[in-house]
PDB file with one MODEL, atoms N, CA, C and O in Angstrom:
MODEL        1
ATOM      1  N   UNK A   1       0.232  14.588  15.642  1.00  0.00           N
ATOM      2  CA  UNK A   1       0.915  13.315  15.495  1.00  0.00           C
ATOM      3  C   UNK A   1       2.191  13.530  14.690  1.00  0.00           C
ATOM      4  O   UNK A   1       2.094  13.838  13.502  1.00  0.00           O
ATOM      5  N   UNK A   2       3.200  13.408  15.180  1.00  0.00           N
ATOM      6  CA  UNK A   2       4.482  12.719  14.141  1.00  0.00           C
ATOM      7  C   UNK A   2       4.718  11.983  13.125  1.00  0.00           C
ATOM      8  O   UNK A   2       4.190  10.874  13.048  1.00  0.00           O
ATOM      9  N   UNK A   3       5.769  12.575  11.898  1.00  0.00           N
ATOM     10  CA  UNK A   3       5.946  11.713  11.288  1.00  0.00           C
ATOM     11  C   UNK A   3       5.924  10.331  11.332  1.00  0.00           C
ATOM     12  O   UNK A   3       5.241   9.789  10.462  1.00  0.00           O
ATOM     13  N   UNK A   4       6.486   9.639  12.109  1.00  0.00           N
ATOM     14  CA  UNK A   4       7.014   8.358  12.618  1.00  0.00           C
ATOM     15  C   UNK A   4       5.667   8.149  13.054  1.00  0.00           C
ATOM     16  O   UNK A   4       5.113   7.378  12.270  1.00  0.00           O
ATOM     17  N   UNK A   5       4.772   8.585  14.152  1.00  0.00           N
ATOM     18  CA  UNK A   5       3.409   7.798  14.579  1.00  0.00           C
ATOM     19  C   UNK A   5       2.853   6.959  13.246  1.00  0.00           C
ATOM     20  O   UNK A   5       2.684   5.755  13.056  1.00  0.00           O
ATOM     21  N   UNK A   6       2.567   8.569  12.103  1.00  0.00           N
ATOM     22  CA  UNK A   6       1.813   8.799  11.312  1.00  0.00           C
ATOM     23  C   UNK A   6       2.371   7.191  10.255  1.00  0.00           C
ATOM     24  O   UNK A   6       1.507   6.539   9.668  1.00  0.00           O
ATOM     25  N   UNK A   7       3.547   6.875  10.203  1.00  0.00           N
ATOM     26  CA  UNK A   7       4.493   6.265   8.888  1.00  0.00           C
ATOM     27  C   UNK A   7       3.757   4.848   9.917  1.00  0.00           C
ATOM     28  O   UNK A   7       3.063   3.996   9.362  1.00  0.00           O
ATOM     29  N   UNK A   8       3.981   4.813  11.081  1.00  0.00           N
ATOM     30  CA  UNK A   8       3.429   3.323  11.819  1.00  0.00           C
ATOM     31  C   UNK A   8       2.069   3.139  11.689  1.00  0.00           C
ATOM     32  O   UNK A   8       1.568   2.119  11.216  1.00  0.00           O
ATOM     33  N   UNK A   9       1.342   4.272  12.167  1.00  0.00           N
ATOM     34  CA  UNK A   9      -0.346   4.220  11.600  1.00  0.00           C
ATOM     35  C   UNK A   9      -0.609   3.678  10.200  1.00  0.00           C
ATOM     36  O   UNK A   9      -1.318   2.674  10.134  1.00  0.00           O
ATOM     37  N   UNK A  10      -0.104   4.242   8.994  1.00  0.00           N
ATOM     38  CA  UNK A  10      -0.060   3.995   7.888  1.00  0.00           C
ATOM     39  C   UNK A  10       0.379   2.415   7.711  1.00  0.00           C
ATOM     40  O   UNK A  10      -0.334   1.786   6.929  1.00  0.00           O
ATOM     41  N   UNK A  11       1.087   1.941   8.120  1.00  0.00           N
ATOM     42  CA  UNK A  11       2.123   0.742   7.810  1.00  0.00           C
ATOM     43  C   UNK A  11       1.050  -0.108   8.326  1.00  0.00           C
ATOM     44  O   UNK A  11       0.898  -1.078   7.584  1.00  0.00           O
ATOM     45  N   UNK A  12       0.166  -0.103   9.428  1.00  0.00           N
ATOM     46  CA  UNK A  12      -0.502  -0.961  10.156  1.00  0.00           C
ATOM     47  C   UNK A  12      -2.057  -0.923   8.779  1.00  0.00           C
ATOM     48  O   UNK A  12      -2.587  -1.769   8.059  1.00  0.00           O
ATOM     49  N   UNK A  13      -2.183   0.027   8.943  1.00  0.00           N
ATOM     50  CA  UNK A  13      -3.677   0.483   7.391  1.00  0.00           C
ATOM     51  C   UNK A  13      -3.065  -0.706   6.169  1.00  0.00           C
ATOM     52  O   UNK A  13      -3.655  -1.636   5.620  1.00  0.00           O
ATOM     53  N   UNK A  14      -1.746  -0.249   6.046  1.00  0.00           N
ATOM     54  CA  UNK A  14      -1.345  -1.250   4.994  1.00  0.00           C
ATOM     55  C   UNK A  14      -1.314  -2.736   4.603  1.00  0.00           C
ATOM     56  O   UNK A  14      -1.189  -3.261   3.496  1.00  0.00           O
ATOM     57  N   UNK A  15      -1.501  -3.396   6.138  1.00  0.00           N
ATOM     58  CA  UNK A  15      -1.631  -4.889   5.962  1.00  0.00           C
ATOM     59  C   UNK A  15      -3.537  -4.828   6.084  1.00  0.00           C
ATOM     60  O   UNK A  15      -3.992  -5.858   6.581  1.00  0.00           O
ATOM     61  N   UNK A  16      -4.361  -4.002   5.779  1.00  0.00           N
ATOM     62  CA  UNK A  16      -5.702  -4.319   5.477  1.00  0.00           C
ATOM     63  C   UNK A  16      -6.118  -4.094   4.175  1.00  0.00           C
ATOM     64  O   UNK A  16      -7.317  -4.118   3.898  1.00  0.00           O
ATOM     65  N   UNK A  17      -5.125  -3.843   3.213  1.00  0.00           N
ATOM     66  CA  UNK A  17      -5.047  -3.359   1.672  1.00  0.00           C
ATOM     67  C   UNK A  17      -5.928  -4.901   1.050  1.00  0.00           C
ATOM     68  O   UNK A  17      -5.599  -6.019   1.448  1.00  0.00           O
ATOM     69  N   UNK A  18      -6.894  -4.702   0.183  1.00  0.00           N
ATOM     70  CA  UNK A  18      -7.247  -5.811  -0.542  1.00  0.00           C
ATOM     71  C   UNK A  18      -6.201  -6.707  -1.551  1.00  0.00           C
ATOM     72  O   UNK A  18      -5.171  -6.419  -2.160  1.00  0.00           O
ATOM     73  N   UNK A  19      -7.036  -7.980  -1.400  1.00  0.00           N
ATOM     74  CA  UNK A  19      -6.005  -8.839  -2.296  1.00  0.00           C
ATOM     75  C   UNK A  19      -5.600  -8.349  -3.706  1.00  0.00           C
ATOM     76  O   UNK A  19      -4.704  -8.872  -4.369  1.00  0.00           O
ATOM     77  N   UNK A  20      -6.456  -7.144  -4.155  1.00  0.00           N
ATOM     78  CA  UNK A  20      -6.337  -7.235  -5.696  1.00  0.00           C
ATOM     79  C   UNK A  20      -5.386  -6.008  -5.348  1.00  0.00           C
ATOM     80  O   UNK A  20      -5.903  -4.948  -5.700  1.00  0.00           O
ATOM     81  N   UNK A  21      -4.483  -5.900  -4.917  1.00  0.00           N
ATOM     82  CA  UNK A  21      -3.491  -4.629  -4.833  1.00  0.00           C
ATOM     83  C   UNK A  21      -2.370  -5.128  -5.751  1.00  0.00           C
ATOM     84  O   UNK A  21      -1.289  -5.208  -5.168  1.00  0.00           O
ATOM     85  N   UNK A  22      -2.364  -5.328  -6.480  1.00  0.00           N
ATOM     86  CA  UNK A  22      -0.948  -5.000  -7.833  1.00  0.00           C
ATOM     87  C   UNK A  22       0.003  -5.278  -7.024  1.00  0.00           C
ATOM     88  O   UNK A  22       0.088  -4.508  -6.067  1.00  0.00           O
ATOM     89  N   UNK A  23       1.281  -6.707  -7.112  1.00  0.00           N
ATOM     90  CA  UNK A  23       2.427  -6.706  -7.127  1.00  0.00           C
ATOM     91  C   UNK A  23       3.325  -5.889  -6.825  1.00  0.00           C
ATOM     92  O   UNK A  23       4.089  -5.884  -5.860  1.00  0.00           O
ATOM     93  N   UNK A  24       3.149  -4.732  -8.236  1.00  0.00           N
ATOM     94  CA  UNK A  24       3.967  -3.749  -8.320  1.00  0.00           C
ATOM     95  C   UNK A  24       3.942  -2.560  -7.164  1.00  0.00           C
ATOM     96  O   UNK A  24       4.879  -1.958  -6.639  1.00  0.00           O
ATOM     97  N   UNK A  25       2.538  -2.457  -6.972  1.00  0.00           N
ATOM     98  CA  UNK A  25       2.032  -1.598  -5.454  1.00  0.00           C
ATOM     99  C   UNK A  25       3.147  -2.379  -4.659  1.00  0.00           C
ATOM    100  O   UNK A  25       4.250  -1.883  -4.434  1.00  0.00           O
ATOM    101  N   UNK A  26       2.792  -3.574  -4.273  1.00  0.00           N
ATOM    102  CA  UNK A  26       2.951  -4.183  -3.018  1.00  0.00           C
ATOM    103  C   UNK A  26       4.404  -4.123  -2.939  1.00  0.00           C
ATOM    104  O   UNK A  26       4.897  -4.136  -1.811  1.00  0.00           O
ATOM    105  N   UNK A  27       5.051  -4.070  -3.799  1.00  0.00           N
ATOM    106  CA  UNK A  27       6.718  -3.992  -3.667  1.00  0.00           C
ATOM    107  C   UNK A  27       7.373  -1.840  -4.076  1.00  0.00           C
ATOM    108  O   UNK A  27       8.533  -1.449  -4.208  1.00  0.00           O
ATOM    109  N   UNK A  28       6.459  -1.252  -4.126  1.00  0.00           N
ATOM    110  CA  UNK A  28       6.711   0.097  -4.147  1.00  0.00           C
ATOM    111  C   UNK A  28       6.884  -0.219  -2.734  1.00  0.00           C
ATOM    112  O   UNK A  28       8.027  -0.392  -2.312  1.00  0.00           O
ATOM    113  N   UNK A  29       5.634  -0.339  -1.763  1.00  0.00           N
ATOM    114  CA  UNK A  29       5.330  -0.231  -0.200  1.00  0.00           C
ATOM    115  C   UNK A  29       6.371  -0.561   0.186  1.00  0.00           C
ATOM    116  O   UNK A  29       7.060   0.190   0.877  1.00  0.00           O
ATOM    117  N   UNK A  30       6.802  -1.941  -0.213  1.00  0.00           N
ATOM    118  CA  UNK A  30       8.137  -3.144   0.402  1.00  0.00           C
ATOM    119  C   UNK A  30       8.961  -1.630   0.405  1.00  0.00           C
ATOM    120  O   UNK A  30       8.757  -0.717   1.205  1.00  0.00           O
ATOM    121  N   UNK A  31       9.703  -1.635  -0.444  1.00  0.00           N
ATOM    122  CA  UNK A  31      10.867  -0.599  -1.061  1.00  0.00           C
ATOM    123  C   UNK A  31      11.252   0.448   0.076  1.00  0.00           C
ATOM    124  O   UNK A  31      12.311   0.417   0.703  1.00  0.00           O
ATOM    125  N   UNK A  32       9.958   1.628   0.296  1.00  0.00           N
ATOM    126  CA  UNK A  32       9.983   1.922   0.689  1.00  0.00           C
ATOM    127  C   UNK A  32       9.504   2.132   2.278  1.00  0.00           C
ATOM    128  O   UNK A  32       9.723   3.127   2.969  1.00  0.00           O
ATOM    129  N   UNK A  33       8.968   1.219   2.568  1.00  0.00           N
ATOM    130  CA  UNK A  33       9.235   0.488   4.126  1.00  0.00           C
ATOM    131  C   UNK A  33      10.320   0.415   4.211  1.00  0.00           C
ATOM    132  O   UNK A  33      10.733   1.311   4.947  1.00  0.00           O
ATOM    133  N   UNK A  34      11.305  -0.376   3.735  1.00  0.00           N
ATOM    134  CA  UNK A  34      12.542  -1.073   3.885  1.00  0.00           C
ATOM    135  C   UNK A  34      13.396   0.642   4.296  1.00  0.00           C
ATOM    136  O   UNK A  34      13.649   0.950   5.460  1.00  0.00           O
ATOM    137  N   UNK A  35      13.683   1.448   3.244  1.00  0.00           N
ATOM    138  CA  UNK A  35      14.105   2.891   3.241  1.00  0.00           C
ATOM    139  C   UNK A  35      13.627   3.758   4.881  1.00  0.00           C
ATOM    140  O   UNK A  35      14.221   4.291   5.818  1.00  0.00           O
ATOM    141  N   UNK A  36      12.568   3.547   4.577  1.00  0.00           N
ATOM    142  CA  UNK A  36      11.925   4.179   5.674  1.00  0.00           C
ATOM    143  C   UNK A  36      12.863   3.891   7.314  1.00  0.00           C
ATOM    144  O   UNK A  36      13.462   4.646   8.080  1.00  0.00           O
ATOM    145  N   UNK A  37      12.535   2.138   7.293  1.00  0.00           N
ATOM    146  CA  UNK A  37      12.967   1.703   8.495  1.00  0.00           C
ATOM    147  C   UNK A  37      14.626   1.047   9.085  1.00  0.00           C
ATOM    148  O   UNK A  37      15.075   0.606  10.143  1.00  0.00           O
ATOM    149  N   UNK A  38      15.112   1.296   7.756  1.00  0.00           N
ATOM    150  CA  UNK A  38      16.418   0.338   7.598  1.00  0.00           C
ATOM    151  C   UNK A  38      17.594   1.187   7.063  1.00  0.00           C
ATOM    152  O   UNK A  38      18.773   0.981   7.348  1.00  0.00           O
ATOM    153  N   UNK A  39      16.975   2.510   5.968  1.00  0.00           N
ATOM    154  CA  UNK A  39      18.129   3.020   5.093  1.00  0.00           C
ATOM    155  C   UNK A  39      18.345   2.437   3.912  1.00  0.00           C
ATOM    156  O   UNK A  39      17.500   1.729   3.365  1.00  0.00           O
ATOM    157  N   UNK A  40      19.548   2.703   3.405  1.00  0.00           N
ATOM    158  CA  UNK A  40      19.776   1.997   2.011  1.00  0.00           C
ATOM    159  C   UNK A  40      20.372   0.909   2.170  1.00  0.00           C
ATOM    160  O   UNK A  40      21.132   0.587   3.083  1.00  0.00           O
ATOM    161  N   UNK A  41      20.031   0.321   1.273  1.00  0.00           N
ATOM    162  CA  UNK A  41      20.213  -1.432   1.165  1.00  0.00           C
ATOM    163  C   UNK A  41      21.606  -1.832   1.334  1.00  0.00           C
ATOM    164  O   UNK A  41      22.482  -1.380   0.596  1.00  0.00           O
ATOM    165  N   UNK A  42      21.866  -2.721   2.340  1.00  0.00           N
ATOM    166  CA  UNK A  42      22.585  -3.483   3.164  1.00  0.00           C
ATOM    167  C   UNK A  42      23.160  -4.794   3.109  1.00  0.00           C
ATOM    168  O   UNK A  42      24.033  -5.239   3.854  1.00  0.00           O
ATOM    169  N   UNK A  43      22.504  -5.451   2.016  1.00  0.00           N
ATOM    170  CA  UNK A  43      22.740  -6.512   1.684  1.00  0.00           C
ATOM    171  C   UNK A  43      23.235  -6.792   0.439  1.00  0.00           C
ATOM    172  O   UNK A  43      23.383  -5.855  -0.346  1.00  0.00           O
ATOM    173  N   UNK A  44      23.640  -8.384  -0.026  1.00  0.00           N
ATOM    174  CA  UNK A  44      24.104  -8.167  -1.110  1.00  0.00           C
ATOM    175  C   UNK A  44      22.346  -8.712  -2.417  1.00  0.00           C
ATOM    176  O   UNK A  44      21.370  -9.135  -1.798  1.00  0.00           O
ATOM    177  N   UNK A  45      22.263  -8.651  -3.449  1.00  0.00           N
ATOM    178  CA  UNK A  45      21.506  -9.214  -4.525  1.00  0.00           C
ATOM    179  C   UNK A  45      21.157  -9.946  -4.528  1.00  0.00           C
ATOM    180  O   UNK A  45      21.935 -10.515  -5.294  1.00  0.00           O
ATOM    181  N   UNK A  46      19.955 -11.172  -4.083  1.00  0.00           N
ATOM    182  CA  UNK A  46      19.805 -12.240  -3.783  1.00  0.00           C
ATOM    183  C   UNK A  46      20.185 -12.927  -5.206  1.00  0.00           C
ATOM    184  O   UNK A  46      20.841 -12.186  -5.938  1.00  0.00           O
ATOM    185  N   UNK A  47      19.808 -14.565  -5.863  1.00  0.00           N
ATOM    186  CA  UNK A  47      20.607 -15.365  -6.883  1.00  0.00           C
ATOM    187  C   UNK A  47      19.438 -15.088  -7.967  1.00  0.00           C
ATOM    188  O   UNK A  47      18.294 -14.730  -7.685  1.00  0.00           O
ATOM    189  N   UNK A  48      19.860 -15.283  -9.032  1.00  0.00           N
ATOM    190  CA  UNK A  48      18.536 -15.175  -9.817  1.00  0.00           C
ATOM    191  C   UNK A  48      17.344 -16.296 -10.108  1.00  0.00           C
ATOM    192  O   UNK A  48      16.394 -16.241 -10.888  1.00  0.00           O
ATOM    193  N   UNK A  49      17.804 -17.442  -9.084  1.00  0.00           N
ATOM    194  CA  UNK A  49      16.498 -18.136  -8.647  1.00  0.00           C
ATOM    195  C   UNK A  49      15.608 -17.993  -7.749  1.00  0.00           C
ATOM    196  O   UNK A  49      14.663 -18.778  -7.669  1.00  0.00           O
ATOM    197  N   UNK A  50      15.766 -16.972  -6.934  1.00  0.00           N
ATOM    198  CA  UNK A  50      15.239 -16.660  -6.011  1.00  0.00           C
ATOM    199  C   UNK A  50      14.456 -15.329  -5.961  1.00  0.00           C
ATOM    200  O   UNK A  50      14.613 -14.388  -5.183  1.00  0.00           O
ATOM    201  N   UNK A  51      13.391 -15.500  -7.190  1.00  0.00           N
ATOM    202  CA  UNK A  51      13.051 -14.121  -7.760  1.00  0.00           C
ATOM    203  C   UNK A  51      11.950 -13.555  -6.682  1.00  0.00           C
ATOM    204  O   UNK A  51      11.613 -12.384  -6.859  1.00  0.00           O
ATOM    205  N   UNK A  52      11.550 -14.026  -5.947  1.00  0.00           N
ATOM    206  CA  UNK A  52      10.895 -12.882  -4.966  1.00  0.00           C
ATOM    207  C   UNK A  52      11.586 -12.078  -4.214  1.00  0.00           C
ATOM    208  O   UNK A  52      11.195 -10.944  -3.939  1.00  0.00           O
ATOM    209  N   UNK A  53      12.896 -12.675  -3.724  1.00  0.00           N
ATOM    210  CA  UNK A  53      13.314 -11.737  -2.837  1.00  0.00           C
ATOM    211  C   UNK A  53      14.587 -11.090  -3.473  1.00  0.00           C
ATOM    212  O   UNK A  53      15.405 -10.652  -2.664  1.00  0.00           O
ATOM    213  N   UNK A  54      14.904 -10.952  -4.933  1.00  0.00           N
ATOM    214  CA  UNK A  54      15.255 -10.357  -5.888  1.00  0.00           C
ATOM    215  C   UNK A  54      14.411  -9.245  -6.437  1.00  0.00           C
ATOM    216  O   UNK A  54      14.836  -8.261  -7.042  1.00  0.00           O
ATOM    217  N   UNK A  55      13.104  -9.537  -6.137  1.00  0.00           N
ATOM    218  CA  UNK A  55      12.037  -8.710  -6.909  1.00  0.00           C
ATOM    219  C   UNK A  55      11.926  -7.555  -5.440  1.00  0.00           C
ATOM    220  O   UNK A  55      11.906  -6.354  -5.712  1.00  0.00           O
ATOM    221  N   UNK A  56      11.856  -7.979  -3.917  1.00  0.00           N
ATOM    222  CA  UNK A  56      12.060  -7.383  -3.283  1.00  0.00           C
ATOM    223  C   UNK A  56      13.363  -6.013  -2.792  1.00  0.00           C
ATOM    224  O   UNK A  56      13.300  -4.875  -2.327  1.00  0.00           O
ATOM    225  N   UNK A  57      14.521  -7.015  -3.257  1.00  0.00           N
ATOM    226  CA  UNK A  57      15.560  -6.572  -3.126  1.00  0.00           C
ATOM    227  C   UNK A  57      15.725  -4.919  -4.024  1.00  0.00           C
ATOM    228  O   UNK A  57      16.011  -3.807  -3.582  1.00  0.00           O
ATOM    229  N   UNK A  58      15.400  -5.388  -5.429  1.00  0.00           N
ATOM    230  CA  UNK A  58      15.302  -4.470  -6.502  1.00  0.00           C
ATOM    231  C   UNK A  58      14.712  -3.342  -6.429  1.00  0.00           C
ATOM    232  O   UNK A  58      15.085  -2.288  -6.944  1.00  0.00           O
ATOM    233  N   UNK A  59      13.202  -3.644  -5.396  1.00  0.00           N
ATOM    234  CA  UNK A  59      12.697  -2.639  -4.918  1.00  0.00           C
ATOM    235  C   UNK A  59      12.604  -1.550  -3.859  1.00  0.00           C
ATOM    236  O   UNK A  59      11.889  -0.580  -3.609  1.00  0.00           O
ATOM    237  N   UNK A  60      13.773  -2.234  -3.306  1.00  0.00           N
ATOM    238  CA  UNK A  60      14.510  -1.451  -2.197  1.00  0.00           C
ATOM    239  C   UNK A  60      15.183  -0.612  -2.954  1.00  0.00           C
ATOM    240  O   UNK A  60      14.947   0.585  -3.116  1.00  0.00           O
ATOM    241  N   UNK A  61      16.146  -1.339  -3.483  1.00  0.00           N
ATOM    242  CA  UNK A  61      17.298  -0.543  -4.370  1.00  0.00           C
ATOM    243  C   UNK A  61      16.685   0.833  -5.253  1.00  0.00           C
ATOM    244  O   UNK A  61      17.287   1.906  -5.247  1.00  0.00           O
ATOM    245  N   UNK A  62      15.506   0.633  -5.938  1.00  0.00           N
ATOM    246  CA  UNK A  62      15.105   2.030  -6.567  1.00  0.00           C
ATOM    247  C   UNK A  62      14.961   2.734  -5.953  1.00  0.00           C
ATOM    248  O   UNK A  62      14.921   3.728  -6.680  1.00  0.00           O
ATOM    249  N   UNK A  63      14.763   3.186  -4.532  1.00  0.00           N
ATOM    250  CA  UNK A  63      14.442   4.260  -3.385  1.00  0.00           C
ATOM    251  C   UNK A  63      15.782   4.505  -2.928  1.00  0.00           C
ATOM    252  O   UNK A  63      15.947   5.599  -2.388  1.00  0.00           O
ATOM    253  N   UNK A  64      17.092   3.504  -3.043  1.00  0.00           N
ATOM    254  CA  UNK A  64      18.023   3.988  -2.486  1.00  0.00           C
ATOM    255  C   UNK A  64      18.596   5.632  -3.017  1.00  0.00           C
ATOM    256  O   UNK A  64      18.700   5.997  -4.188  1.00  0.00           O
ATOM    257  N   UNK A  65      18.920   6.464  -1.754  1.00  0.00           N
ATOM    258  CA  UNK A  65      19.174   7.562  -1.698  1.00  0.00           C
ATOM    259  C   UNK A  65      18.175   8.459  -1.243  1.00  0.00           C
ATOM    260  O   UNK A  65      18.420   9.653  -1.075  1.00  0.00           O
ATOM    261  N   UNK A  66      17.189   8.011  -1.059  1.00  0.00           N
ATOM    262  CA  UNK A  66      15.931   8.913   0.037  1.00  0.00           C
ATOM    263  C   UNK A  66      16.157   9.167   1.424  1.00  0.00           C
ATOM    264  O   UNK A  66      16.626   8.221   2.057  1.00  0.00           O
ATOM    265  N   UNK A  67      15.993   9.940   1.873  1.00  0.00           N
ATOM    266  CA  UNK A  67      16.068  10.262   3.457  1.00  0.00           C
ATOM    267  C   UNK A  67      15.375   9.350   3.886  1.00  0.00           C
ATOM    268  O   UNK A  67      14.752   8.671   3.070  1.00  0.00           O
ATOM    269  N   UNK A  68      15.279   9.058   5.324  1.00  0.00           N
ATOM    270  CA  UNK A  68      13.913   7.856   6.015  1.00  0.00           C
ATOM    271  C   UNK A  68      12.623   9.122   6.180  1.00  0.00           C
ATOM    272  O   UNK A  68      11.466   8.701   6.187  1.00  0.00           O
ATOM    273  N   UNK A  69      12.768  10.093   6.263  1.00  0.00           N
ATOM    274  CA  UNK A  69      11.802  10.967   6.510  1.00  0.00           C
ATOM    275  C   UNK A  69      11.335  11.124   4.767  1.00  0.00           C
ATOM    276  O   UNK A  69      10.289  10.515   4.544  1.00  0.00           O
ATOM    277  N   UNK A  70      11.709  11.567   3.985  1.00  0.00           N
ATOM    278  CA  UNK A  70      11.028  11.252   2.493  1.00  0.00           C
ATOM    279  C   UNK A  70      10.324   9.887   2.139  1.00  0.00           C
ATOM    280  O   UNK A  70       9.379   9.735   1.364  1.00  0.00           O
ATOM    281  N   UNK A  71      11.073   8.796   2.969  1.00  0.00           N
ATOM    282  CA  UNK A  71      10.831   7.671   2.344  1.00  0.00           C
ATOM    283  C   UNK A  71       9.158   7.593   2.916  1.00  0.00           C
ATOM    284  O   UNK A  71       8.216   7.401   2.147  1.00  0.00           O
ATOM    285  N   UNK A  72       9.023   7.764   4.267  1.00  0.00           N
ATOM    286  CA  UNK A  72       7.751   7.804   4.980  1.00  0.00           C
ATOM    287  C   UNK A  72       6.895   8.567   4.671  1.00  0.00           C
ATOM    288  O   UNK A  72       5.710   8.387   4.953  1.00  0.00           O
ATOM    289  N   UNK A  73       7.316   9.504   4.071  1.00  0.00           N
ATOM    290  CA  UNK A  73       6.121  10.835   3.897  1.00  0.00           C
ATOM    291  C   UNK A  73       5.984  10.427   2.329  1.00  0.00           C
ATOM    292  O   UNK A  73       5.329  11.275   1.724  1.00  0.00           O
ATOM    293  N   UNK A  74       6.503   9.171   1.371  1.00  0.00           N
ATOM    294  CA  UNK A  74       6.448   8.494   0.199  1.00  0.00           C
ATOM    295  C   UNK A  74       5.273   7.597   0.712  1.00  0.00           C
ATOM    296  O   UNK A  74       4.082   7.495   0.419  1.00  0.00           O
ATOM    297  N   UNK A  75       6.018   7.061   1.501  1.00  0.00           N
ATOM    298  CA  UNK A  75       5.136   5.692   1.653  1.00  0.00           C
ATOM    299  C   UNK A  75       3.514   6.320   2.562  1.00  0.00           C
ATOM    300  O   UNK A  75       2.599   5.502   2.461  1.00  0.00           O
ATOM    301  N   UNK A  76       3.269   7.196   3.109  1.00  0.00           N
ATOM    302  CA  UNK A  76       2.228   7.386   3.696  1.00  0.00           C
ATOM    303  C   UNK A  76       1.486   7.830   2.466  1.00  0.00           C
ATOM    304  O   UNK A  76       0.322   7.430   2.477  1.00  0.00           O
ATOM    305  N   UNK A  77       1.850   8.620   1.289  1.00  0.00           N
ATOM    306  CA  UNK A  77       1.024   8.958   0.359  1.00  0.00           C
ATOM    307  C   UNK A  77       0.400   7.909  -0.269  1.00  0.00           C
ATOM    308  O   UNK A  77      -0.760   7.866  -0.678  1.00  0.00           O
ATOM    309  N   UNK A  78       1.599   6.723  -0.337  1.00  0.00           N
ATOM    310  CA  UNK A  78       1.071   5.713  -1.376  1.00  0.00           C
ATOM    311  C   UNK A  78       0.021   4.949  -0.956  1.00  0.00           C
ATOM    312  O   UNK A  78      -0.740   4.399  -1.752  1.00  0.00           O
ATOM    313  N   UNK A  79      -0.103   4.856   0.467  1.00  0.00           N
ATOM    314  CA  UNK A  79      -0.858   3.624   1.234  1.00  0.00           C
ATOM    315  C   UNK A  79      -1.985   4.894   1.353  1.00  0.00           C
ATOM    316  O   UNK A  79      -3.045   4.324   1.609  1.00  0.00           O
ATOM    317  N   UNK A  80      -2.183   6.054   1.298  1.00  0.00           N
ATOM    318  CA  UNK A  80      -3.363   6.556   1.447  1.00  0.00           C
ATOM    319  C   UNK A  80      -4.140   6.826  -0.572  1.00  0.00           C
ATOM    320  O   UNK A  80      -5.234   7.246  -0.950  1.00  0.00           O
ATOM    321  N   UNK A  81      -3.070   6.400  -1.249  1.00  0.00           N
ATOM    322  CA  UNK A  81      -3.711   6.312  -2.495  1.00  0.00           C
ATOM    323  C   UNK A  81      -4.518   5.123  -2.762  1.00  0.00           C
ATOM    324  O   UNK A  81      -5.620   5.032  -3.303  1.00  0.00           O
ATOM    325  N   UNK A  82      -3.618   4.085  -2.192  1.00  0.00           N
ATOM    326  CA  UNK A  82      -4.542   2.371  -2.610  1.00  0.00           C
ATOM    327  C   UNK A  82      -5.505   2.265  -1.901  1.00  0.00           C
ATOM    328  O   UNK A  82      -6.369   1.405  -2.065  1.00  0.00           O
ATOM    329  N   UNK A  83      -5.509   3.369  -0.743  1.00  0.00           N
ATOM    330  CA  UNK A  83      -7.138   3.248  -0.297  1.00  0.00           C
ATOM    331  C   UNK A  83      -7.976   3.502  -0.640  1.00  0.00           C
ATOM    332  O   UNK A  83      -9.015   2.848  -0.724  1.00  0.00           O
ATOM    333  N   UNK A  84      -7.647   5.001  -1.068  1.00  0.00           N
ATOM    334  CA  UNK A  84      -8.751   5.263  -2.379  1.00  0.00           C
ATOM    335  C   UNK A  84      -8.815   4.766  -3.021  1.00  0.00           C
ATOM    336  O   UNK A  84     -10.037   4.691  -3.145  1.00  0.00           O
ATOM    337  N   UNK A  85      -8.373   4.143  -3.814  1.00  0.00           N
ATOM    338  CA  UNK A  85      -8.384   3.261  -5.236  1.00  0.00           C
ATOM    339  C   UNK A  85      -9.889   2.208  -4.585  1.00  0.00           C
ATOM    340  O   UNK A  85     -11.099   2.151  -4.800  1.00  0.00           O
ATOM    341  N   UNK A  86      -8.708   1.398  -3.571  1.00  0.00           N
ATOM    342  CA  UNK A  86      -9.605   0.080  -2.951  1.00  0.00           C
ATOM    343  C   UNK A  86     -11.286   0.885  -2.604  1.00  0.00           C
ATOM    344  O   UNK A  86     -12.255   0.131  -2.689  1.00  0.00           O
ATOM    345  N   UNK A  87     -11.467   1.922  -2.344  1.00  0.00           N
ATOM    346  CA  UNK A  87     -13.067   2.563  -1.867  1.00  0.00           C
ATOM    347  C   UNK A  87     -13.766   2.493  -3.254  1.00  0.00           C
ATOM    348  O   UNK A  87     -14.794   1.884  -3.551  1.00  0.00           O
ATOM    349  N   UNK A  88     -13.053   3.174  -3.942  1.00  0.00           N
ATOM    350  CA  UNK A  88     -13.857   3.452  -4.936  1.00  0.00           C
ATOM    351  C   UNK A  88     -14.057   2.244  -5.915  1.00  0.00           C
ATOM    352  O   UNK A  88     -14.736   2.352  -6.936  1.00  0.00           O
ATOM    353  N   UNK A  89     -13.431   1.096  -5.546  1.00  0.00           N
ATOM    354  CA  UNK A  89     -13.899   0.322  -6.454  1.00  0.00           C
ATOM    355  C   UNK A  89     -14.765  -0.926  -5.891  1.00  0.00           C
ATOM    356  O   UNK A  89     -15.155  -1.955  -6.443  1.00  0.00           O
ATOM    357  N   UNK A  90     -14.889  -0.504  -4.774  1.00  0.00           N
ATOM    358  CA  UNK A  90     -15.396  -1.409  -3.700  1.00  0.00           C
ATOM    359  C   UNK A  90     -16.996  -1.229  -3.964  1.00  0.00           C
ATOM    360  O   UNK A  90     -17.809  -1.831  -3.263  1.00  0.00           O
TER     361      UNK A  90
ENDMDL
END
């Protein structure tokens, strides 16, 4: 399987992650999804009332400068860590 299968396999595992997955998880993933599938951030800073997709935005921005192939072979580690996490506490 390919990178790219492997980063879509993963991405799909990722929307079955339990509710108690940490914020901070959930916007690493964002971040680097975004990297993965998009590149570096494209847009401008959303307002500072609009703190989710500021909180999103931000988390794009820390990955900026990763390859899309780092960003995926990032993000496949991470989504195969919260699984473990999620087993073992299950």
């Amino acid at each position: 399987m390919g990178l790219k299968e492997d980063f879509e396999e993963h991405a799909e595992n990722a929307k079955t992650l339990p509710e108690s997955t940490s914020n901070e998880d959930k916007l690493i993933l964002y971040g680097l999804y975004k990297q993965a599938t998009v590149g570096n951030v494209n847009t401008a800073r959303p307002g500072m009332f609009n703190m989710r997709d500021r909180a999103k935005w931000d988390a794009w921005k820390a990955v900026e400068g990763k390859s899309q192939e780092e960003a995926m072979n990032d993000y496949i580690t991470k989504v195969k860590q919260l699984k473990e996490q999620a087993a073992g506490s299950a």
